[in-house]
N, C-alpha and C positions, 0 to 999 in steps of 0.2 A: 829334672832327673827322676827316672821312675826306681822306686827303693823295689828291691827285692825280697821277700820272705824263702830263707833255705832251708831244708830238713837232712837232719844227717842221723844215723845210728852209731857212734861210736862205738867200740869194744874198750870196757875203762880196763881192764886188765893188762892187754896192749899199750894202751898210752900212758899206765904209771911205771910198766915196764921199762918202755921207750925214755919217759922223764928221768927216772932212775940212773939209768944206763948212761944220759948224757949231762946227768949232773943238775939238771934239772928243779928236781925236786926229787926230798926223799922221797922213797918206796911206803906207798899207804900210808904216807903223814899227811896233815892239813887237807885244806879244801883242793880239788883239783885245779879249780879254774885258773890258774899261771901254768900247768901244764897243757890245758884247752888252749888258752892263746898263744904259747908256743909251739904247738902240733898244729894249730888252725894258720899259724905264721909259714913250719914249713910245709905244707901243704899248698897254701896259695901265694905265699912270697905278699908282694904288693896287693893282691886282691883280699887280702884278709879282712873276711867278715866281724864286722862289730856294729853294736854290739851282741852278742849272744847269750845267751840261756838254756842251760841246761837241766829237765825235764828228769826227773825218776817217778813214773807210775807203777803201780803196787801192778805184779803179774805183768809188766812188760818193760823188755830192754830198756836202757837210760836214751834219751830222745837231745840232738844238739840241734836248736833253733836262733838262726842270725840273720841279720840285714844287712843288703849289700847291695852296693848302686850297682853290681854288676850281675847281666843274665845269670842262668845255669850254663849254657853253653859255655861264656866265656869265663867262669869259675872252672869249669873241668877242663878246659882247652889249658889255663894257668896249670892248674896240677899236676900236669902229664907229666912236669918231669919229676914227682914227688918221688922222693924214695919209698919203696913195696913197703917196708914199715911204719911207714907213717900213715899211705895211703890204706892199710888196713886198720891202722888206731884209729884213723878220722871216720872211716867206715865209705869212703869216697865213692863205693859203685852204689851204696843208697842214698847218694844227692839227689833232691827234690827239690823244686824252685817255683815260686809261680810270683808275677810283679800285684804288688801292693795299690790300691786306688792311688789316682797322681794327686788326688785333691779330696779332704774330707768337707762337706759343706759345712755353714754355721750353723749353730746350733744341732749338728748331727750327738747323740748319743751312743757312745760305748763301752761295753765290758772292755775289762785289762786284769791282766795278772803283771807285778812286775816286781823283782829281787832287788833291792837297793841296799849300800854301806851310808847309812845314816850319819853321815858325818859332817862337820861343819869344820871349816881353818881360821885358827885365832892367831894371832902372834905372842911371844913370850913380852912378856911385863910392858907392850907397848912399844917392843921393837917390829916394825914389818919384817926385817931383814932375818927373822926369826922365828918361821911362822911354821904351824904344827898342826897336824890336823884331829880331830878331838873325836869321839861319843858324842851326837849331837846330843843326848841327854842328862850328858854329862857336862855339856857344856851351859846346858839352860836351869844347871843344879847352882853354878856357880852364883847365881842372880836369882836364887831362892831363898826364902829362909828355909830352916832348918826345921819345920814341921810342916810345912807346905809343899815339897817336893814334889812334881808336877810326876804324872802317870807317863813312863817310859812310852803306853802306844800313842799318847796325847802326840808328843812331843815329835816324835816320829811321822806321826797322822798332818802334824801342821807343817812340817820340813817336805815330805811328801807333796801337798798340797799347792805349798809358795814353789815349786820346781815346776810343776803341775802349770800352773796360773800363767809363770813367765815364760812354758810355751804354748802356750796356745790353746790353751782347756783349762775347763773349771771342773775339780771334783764334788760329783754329787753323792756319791755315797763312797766309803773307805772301811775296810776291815783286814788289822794286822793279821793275821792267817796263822804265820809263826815269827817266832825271836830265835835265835841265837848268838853268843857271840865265839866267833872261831879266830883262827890264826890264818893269815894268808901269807904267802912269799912276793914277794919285789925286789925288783935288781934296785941298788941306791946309785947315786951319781957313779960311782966307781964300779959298778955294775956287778957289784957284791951281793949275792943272796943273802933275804935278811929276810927275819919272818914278822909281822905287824898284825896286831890283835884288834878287834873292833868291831860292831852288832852289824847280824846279817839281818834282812825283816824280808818276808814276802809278802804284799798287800794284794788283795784283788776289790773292784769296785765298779764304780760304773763313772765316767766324764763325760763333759760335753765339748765338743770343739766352736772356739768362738773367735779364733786366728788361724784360717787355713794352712797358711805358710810359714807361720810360726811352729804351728801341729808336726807339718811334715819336716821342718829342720830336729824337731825335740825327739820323733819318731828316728830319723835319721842317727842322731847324735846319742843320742840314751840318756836317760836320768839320773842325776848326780854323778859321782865321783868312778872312777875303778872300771870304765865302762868297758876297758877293750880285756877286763877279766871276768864276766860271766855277770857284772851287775847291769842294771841300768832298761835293759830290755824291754819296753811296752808292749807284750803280748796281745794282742786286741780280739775281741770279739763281736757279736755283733747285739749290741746293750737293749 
C-alpha cells in the first residue's frame, strides 16, 4: 500500500459555521478537531483521511495535513458529490497530494513533529469491564509518593517513546514543544455529544527506523489514542 501525504487549506470560519448549524459542535467552543473529522467525513464519505494534523503558522492560513492510502485523484473523484459547503470549509480546490516512500530503510534517521492525547486506560478498582481512560501523568501520580511526583514532560516523553519503539522506531532525541489541556467533543455509545477533558502535547525530535513494516503500519495508523480527531499524525522530515 503506498500511503499518501494531503495538503488542504481549510477556511475555520466556514467549518464552525457548518458544525454549528448541524449541531455539531458549539460555535467557537473547544478544540476544532471533531468538527475536522466530520467535515473531512462528509467530504470523502469512506475515503476519509486519517490521521490528520492541523497546522496554524503565525502570518499564514491554518494548513490541514492527512494520510490516505488513497491517490489525490481518487480523493477528489470521492468528493465530487460533496455538498458546496462543505467543499468550501474543507478548502477542496487546494487539495495537494504526493505518495510517501513505500519503505523507510534500517537504521534510516528522521525529524517528526507529532500532536498526541497522552493518555493511558485503567480499569475502575480491578474491574476490566470498567475501564476509563486517564492523564497518563496522572496516572503514573498514582504509583508515586507524594514528594516525588515524576515531571509531567518525563512522563509524557517515556509514553511517547514505548508507542515509538512498538512501531518501529527508536526515539533519539524528544522535546515537549507545548502542553495544554483542553476539552474535546465525542459522540458516546448512544451517540450523545459529550465534551472530555485531557493533555494535548506537541513533541518534535528526531527517530530512527529499525522495523520497516512496523514503521509504515505506526506511519499509517497514528500514535496513540483519538487518532481519526487531529492527534496521532507523524509529520516527518528529513532528520
Amino acid at each position: 500500500m503506498t500511503l499518501h501525504l494531503l495538503r488542504l487549506r481549510p477556511n475555520m470560519t466556514q467549518l464552525m459555521r457548518w458544525a454549528a448549524e448541524r449541531k455539531i459542535l458549539p460555535l467557537d467552543e473547544g478544540e476544532p478537531d471533531y468538527a475536522l473529522h466530520a467535515l473531512l467525513s462528509a467530504a470523502f464519505g469512506a475515503f476519509c483521511p486519517q490521521p490528520f494534523m492541523l497546522l496554524r503558522e503565525n502570518g499564514k492560513g491554518p494548513t490541514l495535513l492527512a494520510y490516505s492510502p488513497h491517490s489525490g485523484a481518487a480523493l477528489a473523484a470521492q468528493a465530487t458529490a460533496a455538498d458546496v459547503m462543505v467543499a468550501a470549509a474543507i478548502g477542496l480546490n487546494s487539495l495537494e497530494c504526493k505518495p510517501m516512500p513505500e519503505r523507510f530503510a534500517i537504521g534510516r534517521t528522521l525529524g517528526f513533529t507529532v500532536r498526541v492525547r497522552p493518555t493511558v486506560r485503567i480499569d475502575r478498582e480491578g474491574n476490566r469491564d470498567k475501564v476509563r481512560e486517564v492523564d497518563a501523568w496522572l496516572a503514573a501520580l498514582r504509583d508515586t509518593a507524594p514528594n516525588g511526583a515524576p515531571a509531567r514532560a518525563e512522563i509524557y516523553a517515556d509514553w511517547l517513546r514505548t508507542r515509538l519503539t512498538v512501531g518501529g522506531a527508536s526515539a533519539q532525541h524528544l522535546v515537549l514543544e507545548s502542553f495544554h489541556l483542553s476539552h474535546v467533543y465525542r459522540r458516546d455509545a448512544g451517540r450523545r455529544l459529550r465534551c472530555v477533558n485531557g493533555p494535548v502535547a506537541l513533541f518534535h525530535g528526531r527517530l530512527a527506523v529499525h522495523d520497516p513494516e512496523r514503521f509504515a503500519e505506526l506511519l499509517a495508523r497514528g500514535v496513540g489514542r483519538h487518532r481519526a480527531f487531529g492527534f496521532g499524525m507523524l509529520l516527518l522530515r528529513p532528520g
